[in-house]
C-alpha positions as CSV (number, residue, x, y, z in Angstrom):
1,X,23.9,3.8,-46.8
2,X,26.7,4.7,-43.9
3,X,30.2,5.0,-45.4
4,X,32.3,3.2,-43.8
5,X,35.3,5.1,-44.2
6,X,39.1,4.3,-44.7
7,X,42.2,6.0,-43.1
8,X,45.7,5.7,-43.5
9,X,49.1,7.0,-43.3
10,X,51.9,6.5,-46.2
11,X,55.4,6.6,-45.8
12,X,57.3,6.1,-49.1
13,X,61.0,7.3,-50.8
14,X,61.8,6.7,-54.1
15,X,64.6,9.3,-55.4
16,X,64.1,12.7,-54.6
17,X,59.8,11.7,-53.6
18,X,59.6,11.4,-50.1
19,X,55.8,11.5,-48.8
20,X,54.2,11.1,-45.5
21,X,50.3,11.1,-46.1
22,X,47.5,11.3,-43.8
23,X,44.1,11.0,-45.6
24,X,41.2,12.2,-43.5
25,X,38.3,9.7,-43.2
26,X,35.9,11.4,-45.8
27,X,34.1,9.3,-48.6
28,X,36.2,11.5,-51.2
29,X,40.0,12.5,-50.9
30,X,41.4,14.5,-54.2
31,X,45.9,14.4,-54.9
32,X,46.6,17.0,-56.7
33,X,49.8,18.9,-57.1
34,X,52.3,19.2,-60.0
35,X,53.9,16.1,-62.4
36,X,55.8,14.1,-60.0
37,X,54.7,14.9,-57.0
38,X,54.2,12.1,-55.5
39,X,50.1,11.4,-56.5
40,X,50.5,8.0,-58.7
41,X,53.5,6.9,-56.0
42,X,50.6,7.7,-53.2
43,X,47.7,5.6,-54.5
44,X,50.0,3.0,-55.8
45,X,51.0,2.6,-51.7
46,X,47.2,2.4,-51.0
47,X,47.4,-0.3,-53.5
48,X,49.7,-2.2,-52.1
49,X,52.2,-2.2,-55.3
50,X,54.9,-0.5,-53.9
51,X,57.4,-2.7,-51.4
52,X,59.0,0.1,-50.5
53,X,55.9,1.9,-48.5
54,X,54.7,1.8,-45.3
55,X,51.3,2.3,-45.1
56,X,49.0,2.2,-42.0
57,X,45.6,1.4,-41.5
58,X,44.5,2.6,-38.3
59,X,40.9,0.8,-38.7
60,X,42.8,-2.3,-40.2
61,X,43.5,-2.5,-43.7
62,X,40.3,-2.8,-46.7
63,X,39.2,-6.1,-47.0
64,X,38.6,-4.8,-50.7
65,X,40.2,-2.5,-53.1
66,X,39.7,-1.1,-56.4
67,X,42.5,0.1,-58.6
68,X,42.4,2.3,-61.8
69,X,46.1,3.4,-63.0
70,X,46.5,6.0,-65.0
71,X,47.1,3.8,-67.9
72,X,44.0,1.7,-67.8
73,X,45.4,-2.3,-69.0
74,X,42.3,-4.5,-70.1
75,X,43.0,-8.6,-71.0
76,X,43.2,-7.9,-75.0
77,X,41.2,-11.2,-75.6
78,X,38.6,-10.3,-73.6
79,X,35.3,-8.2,-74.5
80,X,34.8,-5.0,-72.9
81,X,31.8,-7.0,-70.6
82,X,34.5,-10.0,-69.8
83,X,37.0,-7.0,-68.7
84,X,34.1,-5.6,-66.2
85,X,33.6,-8.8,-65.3
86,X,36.5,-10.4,-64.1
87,X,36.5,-8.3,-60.9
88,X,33.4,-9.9,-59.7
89,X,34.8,-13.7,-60.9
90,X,37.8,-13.1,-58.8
91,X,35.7,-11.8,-55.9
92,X,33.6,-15.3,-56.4
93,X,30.3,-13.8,-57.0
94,X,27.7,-15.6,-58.6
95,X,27.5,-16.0,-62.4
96,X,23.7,-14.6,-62.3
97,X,24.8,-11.2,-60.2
98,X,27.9,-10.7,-62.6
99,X,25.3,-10.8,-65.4
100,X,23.1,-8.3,-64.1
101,X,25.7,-6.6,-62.4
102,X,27.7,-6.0,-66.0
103,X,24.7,-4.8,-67.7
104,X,24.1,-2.1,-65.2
105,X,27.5,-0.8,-65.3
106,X,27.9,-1.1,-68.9
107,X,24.6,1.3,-68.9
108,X,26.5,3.2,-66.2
109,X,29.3,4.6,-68.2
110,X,27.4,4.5,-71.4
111,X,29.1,1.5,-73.0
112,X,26.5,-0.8,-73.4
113,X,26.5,-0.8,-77.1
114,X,30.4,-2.0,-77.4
115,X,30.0,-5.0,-74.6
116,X,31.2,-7.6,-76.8
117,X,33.8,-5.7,-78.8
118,X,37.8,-6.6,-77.3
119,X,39.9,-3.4,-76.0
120,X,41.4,-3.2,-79.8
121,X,38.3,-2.3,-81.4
122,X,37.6,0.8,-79.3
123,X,38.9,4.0,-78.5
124,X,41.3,5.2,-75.8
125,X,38.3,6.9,-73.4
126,X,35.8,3.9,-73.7
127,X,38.8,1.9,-72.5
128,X,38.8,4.1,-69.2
129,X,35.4,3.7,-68.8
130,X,35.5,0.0,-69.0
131,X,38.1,0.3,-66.5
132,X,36.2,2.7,-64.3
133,X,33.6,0.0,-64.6
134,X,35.8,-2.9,-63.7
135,X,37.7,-1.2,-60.3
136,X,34.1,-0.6,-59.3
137,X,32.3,-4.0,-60.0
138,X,33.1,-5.9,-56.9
139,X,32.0,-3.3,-54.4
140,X,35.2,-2.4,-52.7
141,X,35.3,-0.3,-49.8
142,X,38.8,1.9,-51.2
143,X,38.5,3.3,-54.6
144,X,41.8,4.4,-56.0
145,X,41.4,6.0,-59.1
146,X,44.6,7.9,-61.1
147,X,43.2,10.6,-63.8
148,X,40.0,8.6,-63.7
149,X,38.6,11.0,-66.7
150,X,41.3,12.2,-68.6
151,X,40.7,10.0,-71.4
152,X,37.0,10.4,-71.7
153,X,35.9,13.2,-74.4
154,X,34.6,16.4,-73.2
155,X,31.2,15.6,-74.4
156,X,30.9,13.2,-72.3
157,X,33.2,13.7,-69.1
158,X,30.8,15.4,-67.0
159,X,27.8,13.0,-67.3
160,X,30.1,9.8,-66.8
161,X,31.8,11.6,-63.7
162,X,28.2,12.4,-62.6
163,X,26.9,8.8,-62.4
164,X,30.6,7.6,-60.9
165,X,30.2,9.9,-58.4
166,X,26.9,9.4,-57.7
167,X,27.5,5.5,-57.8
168,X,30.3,5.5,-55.5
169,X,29.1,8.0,-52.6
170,X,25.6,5.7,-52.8
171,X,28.1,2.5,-52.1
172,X,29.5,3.6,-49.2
173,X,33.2,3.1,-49.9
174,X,36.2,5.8,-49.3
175,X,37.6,6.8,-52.4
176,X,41.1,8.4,-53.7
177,X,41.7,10.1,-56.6
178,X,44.6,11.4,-58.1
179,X,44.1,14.9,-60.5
180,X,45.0,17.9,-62.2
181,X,41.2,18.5,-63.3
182,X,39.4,21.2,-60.8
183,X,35.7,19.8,-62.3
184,X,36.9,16.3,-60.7
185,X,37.5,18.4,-57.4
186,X,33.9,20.2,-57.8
187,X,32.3,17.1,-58.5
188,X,33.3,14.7,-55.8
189,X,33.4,17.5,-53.3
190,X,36.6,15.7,-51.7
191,X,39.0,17.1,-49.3
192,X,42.0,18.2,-51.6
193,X,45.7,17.1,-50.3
194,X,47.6,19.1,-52.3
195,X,51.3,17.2,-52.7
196,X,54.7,19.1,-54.3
């Protein structure tokens, strides 16, 4: 599958952060830079969550978006398979393809196992995942992931970045990500924009 990919340019100025960004129209685009540099301020922009930026869209703005902040927020009374689900209810696909759709990325970032338990009853790195799982579920074509891995033990990192990776380059859609980690660099082979 073609990518078709996203451009834009931020303007934002909050405090002491000011931040002009021009991301290149690649399927992968890495922030990095020091705390408070500007990286969670830059994809929160791309998300449209900050009132304060100007952001342009040179190919007109994503019909679709994914977000994953840094701190991933689940609904608490929902399972894990509900959470990874409600992305593709809002997007008004069809109960049968959020079924199967659920199942494979439950399998996808090896939670399959927990599906029915609630965000309570697991730990902090399966939460991520089911949050990874969730800003991908509806297809969007701008991925805009904060620390996307942090929270996932070492054990496992590597072979859930792998498949997310994999998964998202297959799909087609431009994604963003925001970290500190050098393997996340090396694995998405993105184009680093380096912000202090």
């Amino acid at each position: 599958m073609t990518a078709a990919r996203v451009a834009a340019s931020i303007e934002f100025a909050r405090g002491e952060i000011h931040l002009r960004l021009d991301l290149p129209d690649v399927p992968f685009v890495a922030l990095t830079g020091p705390n408070g540099a500007g990286k969670t301020s830059a994809l929160r922009c791309l998300a449209g969550l900050e009132q304060a930026a100007h952001v342009e869209w040179p190919d007109g703005e994503p019909a679709s978006r994914g977000y994953l902040p840094q701190r991933v927020m689940l609904y608490p009374a929902m399972s894990l398979a509900d959470n990874i689900a409600s992305s593709m209810r809002f997007a008004g696909l069809s109960k049968a393809s959020i079924a199967e759709r659920t199942a494979e990325l439950l399998d996808l970032v090896d939670i399959a196992a927990l599906a029915r338990r609630r965000p309570h009853e697991v730990s902090g790195g399966q939460r991520q995942r089911t949050g990874l799982a969730r800003a991908i579920a509806a297809t969007p074509k701008l991925l805009l992931l904060d620390e996307p891995f942090s929270a996932i033990d070492v054990a496992s990192r590597a072979r859930v970045r792998a498949r997310i990776v994999k998964h998202i380059a297959e799909s087609g859609a431009s994604c963003v990500i925001a970290t500190h980690d050098p393997n996340d660099l090396e694995a998405t082979d993105a184009a680093s924009i380096v912000l202090s």
